[in-house]
FIRO-590035 format. One line per field, with one value per residue (C-alpha): residue number from 1; x, y, z. Coordinates in steps of 0.5 Angstrom, whole numbers. Each point is the difference from the previous one (the first is absolute). Example, Ala and Ser with C-alpha at 12.3 -4.5 7.8 and 13.67 -1.06 7.14 Angstrom:
BEGIN
lovo	c(1,2)
x	c(25,2)
y	c(-9,7)
z	c(16,-2)
//
This chain:
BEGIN
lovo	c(1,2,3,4,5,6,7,8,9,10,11,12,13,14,15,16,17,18,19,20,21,22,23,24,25,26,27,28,29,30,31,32,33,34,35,36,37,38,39,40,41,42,43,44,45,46,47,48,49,50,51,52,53,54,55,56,57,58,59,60,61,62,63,64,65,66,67,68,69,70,71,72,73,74,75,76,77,78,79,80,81,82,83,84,85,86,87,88,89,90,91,92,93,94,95,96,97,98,99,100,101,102,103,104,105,106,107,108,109,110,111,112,113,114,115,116,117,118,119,120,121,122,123,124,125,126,127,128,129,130,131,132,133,134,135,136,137,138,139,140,141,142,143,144,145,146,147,148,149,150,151,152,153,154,155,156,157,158,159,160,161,162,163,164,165,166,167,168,169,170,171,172,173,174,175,176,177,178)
x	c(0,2,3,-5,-7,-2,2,-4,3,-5,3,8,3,6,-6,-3,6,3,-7,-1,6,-1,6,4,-4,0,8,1,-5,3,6,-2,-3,6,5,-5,-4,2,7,4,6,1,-3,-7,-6,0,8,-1,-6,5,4,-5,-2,7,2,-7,1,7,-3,-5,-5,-6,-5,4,3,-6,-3,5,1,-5,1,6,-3,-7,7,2,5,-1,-4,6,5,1,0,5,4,-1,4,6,1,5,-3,-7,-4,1,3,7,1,-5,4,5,-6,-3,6,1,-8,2,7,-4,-6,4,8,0,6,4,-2,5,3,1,-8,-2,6,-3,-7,4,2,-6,-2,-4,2,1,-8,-2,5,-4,-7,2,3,-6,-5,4,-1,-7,-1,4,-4,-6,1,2,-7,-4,4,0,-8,-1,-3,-2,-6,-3,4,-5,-1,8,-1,-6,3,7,-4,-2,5,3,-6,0,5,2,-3,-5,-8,-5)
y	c(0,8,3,6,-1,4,-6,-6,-7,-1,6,-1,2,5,4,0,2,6,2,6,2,1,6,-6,-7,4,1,-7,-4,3,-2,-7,-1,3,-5,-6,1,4,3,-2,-6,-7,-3,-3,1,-7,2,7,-4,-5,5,4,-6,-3,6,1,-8,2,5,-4,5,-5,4,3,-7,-4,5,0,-7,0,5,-4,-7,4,2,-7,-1,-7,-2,-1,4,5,-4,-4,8,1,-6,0,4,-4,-7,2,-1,7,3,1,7,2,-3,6,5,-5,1,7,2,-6,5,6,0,-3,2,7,2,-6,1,-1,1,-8,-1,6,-4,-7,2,4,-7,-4,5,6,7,6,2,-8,2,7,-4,-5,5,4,-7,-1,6,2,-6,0,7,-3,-6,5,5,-7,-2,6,0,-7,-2,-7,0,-8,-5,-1,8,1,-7,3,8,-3,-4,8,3,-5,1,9,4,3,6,4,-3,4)
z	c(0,-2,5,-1,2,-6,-5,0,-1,-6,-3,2,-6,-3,-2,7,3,-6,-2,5,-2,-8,-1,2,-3,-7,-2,5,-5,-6,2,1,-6,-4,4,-1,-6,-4,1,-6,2,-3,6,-1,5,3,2,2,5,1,3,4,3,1,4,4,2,3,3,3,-2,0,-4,-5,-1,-2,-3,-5,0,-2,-5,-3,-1,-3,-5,0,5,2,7,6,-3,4,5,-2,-1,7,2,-5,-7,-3,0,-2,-7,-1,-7,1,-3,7,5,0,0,6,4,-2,3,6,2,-1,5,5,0,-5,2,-2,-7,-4,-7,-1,2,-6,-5,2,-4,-6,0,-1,-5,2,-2,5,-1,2,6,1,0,5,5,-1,1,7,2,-1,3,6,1,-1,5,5,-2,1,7,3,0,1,-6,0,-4,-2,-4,-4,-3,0,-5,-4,-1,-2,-5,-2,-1,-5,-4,1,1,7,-1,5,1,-2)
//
């Protein structure tokens, strides 16, 4: 349940949260559908929810992670994948040329001042550009945002809505409701 009384656990959501306050719910929409739908990267959909979901799980952030789970397998991402992720990057049946973005966005939530130019030249290496290496940085960010604005109003909502509007946004884009 939010932590504020004026938010419904039916209506827990990133809108319910943000919409009260639309000088900044419009340029934060705006960017999210830029970052995930429609900025221009050689990263697909699917592997644009892939990271987004990926870096909510490290972050244990419940809602945004099984909303966006559920995002990407609507996209095509296999069921369990990302449950297998979370336990071990490389051995997973994920596609090669992801694992360094994977570890990228995994190092990045959780230890950015180890960064490194070694991390940025392991996804050069697997063939992604310095605009792919923008949109993954932008991705995990975003997220780790979004992760902590969902935490920090104990956003739960129920497992079966976070299913149902990540199905959702696969089929619209990220944009403001009506």
């Amino acid at each position: 349940m939010s932590f504020i009384s004026s938010i419904a656990i039916e209506n827990e959501s990133v809108w319910a949260v943000m919409s009260r306050y639309m000088d900044q719910t419009k340029p934060l929409f705006s960017l999210v559908d830029n970052v995930m739908r429609t900025g221009e990267c050689n990263l697909s959909h699917k592997e644009r929810e892939l990271v987004a979901a990926f870096t909510s799980s490290v972050n244990n952030c419940n809602y945004c992670y099984n909303t966006h789970k559920s995002t990407a397998e609507a996209f095509g991402i296999d069921e369990g994948l990302l449950e297998l992720l979370s336990v071990d990057i490389d051995s997973s049946p994920v596609e090669n040329n992801l694992k360094p973005l994977l570890h990228y966005a995994r190092k990045l939530t959780l230890t950015p001042s180890k960064m490194v130019q070694a991390d940025v030249d392991n996804i050069f290496d697997a063939g992604w550009d310095e605009n792919d290496f923008h949109y993954v940085v932008m991705i995990c960010a975003t997220f780790n945002f979004f992760n902590r604005l969902i935490d920090g109003y104990g956003v739960q909502n129920t497992m079966g809505y976070r299913i149902s509007h990540g199905k959702e946004l696969a089929e619209n884009e990220y944009s403001l409701p009506d």
